[in-house]
BANU-734531 format. One record per residue (C-alpha): residue in three letters; y, z, x. Coordinates in steps of 0.001 Angstrom, whole numbers, plus 500000, padded with zeros to 6 digits. Example, Ala and Ser with C-alpha at 12.3 -4.5 7.8 and 13.67 -1.06 7.14 Angstrom:
2
ala495500507800512300 ser498940507140513670 
***
This chain:
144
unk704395192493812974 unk704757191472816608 unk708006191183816381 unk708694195233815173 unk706402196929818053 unk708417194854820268 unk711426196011818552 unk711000199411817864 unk709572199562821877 unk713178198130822870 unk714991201034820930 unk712761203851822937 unk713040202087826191 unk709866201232826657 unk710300197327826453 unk709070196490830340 unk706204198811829522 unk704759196818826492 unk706006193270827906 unk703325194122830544 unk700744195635828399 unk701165192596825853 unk700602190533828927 unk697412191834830443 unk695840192538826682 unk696934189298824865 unk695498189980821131 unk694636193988821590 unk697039194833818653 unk695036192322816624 unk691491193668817914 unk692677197672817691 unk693312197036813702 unk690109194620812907 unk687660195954815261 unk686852198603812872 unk683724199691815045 unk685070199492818541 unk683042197436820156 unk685483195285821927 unk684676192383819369 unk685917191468815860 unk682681190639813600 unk683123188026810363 unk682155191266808391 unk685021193045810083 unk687429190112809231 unk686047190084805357 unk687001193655805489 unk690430192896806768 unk691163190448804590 unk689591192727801617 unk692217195378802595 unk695405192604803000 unk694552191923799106 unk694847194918797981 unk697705195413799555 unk698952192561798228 unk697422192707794629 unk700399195673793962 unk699529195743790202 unk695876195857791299 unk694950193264788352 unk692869191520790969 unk694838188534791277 unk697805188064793522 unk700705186705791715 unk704118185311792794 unk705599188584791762 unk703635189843794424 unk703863187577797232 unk708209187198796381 unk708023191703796324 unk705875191280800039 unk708517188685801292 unk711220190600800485 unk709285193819801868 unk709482191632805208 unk713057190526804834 unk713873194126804599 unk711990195195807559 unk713329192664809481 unk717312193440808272 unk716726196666809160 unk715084196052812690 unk717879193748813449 unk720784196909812309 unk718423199014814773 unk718855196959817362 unk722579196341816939 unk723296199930816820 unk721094200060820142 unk723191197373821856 unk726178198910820961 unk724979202462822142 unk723939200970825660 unk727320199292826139 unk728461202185827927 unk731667201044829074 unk732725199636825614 unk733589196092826943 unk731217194134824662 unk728302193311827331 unk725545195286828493 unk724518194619831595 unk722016194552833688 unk722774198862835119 unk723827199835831464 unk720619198429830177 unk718387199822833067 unk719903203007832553 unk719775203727828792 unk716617205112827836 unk718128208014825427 unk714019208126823896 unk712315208155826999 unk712603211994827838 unk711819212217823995 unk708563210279824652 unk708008212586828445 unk707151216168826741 unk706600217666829689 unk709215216478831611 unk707526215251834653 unk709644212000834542 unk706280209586834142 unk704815208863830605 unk701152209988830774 unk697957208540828249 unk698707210848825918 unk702543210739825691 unk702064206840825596 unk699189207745822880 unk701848209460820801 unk704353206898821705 unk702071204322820310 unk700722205852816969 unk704592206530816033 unk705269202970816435 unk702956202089814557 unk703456204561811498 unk706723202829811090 unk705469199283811532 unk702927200081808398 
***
């Protein structure tokens, strides 16, 4: 799951922002989905409940019993995921290669950020709370 935010934050241009975020708040993405009451603090009762809800996402039948049906249709849920995350990011590569000569360096890179005036609504050049807010929440829609 890691692996897609970091991903999908590559393809918007956003990568340095997240490296540092995922560095000062090691395990937030982790807390922000268990910690169910916000209190800065995962509780056993919030990790039954997490657990509870991986089940049933599992259990696809809903029989109440995961199967290996199941867990070979989840792994090849995550193969898929991953294929297509890796065509993304190809397609990125090859969009940033600006001059067409098979590298990207270190300018091209720097400079393509095709989603980033997507991301600034207003325009201002700078990413507020709220544009990162929106930013965030669409990243994670499409890492569900």
């Amino acid at each position: 799951m890691k692996r897609s935010v970091l991903i999908a934050a590559l393809l918007i241009g956003l990568s340095p922002l997240c490296a540092a975020q995922a560095q000062d708040m090691p395990g937030q993405r982790i807390l922000q989905r268990i910690d169910t009451n916000d209190d800065g603090a995962i509780s056993k009762d919030e990790t039954t409940a997490a657990r509870q809800r991986l089940f049933k996402r599992l259990d696809g039948n809903g029989d109440g019993v995961i199967d290996e049906k199941e867990i070979e249709s989840a792994r090849q849920a995550i193969n898929d995921r991953a294929e297509t995350a890796q065509a993304r990011l190809a397609n990125r590569w090859r969009h940033m290669d600006a001059n067409g000569d098979g590298k990207v360096s270190e300018q091209e890179f720097a400079s393509s950020m095709p989603l980033f005036d997507l991301a600034d609504r207003d325009s201002d050049g700078k990413l507020s709370a709220d544009e990162l807010a929106s930013v965030r929440k669409l990243i994670a829609e499409h890492a569900n």
